[in-house]
N, C-alpha and C positions, 0 to 999 in steps of 0.2 A: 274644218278643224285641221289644225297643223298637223302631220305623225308625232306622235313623242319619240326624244332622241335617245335611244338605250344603246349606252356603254357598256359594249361586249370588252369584256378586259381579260386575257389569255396571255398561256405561256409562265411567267413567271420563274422563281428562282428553284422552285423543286426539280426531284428528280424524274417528275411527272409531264415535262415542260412537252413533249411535244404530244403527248395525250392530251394537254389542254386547247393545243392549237388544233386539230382537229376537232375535236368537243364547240370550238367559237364557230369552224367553218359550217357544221352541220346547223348550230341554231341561228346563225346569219343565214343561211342560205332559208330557211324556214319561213320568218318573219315577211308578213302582211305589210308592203310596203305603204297601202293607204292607213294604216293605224301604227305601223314603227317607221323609224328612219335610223338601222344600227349605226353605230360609228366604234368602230374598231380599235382598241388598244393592245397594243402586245407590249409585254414586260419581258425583257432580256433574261438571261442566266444570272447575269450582274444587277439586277435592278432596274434598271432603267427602260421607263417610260416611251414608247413610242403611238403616235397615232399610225395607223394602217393605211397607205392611197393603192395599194394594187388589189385586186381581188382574189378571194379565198375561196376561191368556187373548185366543187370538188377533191378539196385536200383529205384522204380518205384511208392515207396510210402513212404508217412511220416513216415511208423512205421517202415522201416527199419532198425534194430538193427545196421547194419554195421553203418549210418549216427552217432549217438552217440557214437559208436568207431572206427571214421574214426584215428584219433590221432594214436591211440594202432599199427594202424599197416602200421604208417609213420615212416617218421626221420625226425627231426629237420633240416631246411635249414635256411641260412642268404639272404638277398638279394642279396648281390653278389655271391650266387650258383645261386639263381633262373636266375638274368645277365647273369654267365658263362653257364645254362644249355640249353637258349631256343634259338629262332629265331624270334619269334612272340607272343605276347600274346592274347588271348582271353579270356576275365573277364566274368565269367557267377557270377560274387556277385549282388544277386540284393537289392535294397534298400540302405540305406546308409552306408559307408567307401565301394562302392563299384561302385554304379548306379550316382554319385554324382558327379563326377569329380577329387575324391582325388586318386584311383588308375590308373585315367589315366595321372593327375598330376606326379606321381610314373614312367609309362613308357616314359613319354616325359625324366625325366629325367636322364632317363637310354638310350634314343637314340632308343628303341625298338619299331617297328610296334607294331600295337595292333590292332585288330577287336570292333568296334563301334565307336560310337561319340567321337570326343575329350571332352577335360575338360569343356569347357564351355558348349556347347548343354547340357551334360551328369548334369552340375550343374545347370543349370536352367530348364531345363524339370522335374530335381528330384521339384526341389521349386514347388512346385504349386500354389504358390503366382507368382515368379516372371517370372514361364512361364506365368502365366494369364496374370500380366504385360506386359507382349513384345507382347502378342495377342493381348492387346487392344489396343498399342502403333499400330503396325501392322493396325490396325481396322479387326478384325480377330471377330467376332459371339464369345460370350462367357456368359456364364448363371454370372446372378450379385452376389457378392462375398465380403466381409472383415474380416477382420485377428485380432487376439490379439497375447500378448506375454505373455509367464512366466512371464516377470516383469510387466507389466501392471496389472495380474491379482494376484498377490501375494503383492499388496500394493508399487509397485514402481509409481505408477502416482495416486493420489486419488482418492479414490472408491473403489479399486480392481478387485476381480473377479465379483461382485453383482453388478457393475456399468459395467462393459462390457460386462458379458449378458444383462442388459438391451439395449446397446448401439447396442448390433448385433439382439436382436428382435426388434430394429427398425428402423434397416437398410436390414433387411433380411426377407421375409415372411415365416409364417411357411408353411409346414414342413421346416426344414435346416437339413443340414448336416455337421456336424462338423468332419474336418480330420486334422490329424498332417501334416502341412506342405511338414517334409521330409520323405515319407515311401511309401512304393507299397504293392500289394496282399490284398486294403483294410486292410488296420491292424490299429486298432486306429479308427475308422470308426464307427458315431452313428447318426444317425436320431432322431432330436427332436421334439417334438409339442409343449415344452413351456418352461419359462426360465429356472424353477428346472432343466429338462433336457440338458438346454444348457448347464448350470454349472457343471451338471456331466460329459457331453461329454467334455468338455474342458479339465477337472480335467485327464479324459482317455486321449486322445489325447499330455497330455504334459507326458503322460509317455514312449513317442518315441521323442519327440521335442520340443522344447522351443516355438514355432511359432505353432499358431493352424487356419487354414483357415475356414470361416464359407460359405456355398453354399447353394444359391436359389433351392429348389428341382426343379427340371424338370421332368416334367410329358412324358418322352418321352422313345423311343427304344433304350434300349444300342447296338451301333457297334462300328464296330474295321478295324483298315486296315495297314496294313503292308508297311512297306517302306524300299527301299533298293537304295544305290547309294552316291556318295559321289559329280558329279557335274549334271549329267544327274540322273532320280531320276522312278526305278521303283514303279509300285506299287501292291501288293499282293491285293485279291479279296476283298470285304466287308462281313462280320462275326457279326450275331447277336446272344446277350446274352438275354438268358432266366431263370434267377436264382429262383433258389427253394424256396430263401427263402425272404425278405422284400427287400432287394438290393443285390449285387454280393459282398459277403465279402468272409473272409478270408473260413470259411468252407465250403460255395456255391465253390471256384474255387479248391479245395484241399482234402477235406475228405467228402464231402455230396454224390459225384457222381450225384445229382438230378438236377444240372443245365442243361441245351441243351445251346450246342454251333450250331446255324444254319448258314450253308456254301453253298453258298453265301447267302448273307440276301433277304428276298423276298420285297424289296422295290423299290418303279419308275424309270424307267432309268433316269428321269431327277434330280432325288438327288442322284445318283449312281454319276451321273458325277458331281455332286456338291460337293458332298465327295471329289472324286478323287481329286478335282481339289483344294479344302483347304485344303486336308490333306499334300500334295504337298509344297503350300504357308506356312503351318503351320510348318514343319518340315525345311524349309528353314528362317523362324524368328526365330528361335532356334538356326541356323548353324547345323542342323542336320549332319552326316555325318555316313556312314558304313550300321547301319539298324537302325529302329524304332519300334515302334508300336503307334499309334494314338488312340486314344478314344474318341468318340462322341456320341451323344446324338440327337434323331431326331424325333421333337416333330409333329408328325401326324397332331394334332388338328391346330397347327399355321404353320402349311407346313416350320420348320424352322429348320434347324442346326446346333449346336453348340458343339463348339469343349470342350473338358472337359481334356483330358494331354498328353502326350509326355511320350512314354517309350521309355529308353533309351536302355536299356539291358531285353526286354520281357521275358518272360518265356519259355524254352526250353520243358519242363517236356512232358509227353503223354496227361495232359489234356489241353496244352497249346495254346490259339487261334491262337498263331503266324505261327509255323508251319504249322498248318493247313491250312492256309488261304493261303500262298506261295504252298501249295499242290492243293489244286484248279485251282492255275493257272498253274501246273504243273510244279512248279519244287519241289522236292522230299526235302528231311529232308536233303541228304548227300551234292548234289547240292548247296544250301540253306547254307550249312556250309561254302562251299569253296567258294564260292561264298564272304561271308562276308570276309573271312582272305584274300582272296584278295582285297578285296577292301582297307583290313586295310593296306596292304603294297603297293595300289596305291597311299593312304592318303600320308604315308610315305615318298615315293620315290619323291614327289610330295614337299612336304615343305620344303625337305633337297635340292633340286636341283634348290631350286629359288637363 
């Protein structure tokens, strides 16, 4: 039997773009050459389509030279090569025009399997508004939370932006933290103590999105757990974040090295299984489907839980909790991969045959 041809498709137009090109090299380099055969796409900052002829062996950090000229040593493809080249696709883009629903939008209507969520899960878990929404709808634990817009604060409803930071410090205690809506790897991400601050986190945060979410700090342990399954729903171990620096942002998971990821978390079996068992509920108000990653928050002092988002397309990279937490429970990185492209082509075979 032939290998199936899986289209690893990286990079992209977020601001997550060379997190995604590492995230491709780690599950290309994985992949069982007698049952796959990848074929590599990279999507520019600008959009544009490239097939991959050089190899990606070993790209394992941001300052990898090859990532900035990945272009240089592709060729131009259309979507209909990427159509005629593959069998399956798996979108390691994360953040938005990629984690959001629009490139899985893309393989529906191309007829192609594809590894993770459909379009919907994959666009409202990117929202962090209106996943919180469906959690609360749900009645799902969730820390208190409200949102402005670009046009609210730019003079489209009276006030501005000096009337809706007043309007979110007092509706929000401090600290808050203010995040852009639609973005992952913490990017856009500030912790405030007072309005001056809020208005500058805004001001940062609408420079990824129009929609800026404001959040209750929680005094609590960050963890994490892995989900895999598309009707019956496994689940990877629980994983606690210990970041170096104020909270887990973009250079605590990527270039500090000084975070600790602890596997498995040293917390009570009876909120082990409270996890397990909302991260479960939590991934199924979504329509979860293929894999996940869940994030929570577990406040010691009020013995309480509370779920904080939904990744849709997690981090592949080496310092990535996802992996790691599926290896705990033993199953391995290669495993772990095949595992998801079939599921994408259960998904698949599964909607075409209703």
């Amino acid at each position: 039997m032939e290998p199936k041809k899986i289209g690893i498709i990286f990079g992209g137009r977020s601001s997550e773009h060379e997190i995604s090109v590492m995230s491709a090299a780690a599950v290309i380099g994985s992949l069982d050459r007698d049952k796959y055969e990848p074929v590599p796409f990279f999507i520019d900052k600008e959009g544009a389509w490239y097939f991959v002829e050089a190899s990606l062996d070993g790209i394992s950090d941001l300052t990898d030279p090859r990532i900035a000229n990945m272009a240089s040593v592709s060729r131009r493809v259309t979507i209909s090569d990427f159509d005629e080249m593959i069998d399956c696709a798996f979108p390691l883009l994360h953040g938005p025009y990629g984690e959001d629903g629009t490139i899985q939008g893309l393989f529906e209507m191309l007829g192609k399997p594809y590894a993770g969520c459909g379009v919907v899960a994959a666009a409202i878990s990117m929202d962090k508004i209106f996943s919180k929404e469906a959690w609360l709808q749900a009645k799902l634990p969730i820390g208190d939370f409200t949102f402005t817009t670009r046009y609210a604060c730019e003079g489209g409803v009276e006030g501005g932006l000096a009337e809706e930071a007043a309007r979110i410090e007092r509706e929000i205690p401090y600290p808050i933290f203010i995040k852009p809506a639609n973005m992952g790897s913490s990017l856009g991400v500030s912790k405030v103590t007072d309005r001056a601050g809020i208005e500058k986190a805004v001001k940062t945060a609408f420079k990824y999105d129009k929609r800026v979410i404001a959040e209750r700090n929680i005094n609590g342990r960050e963890l994490e757990i892995g989900l895999l399954g598309n009707g019956p729903v496994d689940i990877s171990a629980i994983g606690e974040i210990l970041p170096d620096g104020v909270y887990y942002d973009y250079d605590s998971k990527y270039r500090s090295g000084g975070t600790k990821l602890i596997i498995p978390a040293d917390i009570p079996d009876s909120v082990r299984s409270e996890i397990e068992e909302l991260a479960v509920i939590a991934y199924r108000a979504l329509d979860g489907e293929g894999f996940a990653r869940i994030d929570l928050f577990y406040d010691e002092n009020q013995g309480r839980v509370y779920l904080s988002e939904m990744n849709a397309i997690p981090g592949f990279t080496q310092y990535s909790m996802f992996p790691l937490l599926w290896q705990e429970k033993g199953v391995g990185f290669r495993e772990l991969v095949e595992r998801i492209i079939e599921l994408g082509y259960e998904r698949h075979f599964f909607k075409n045959s209703r």
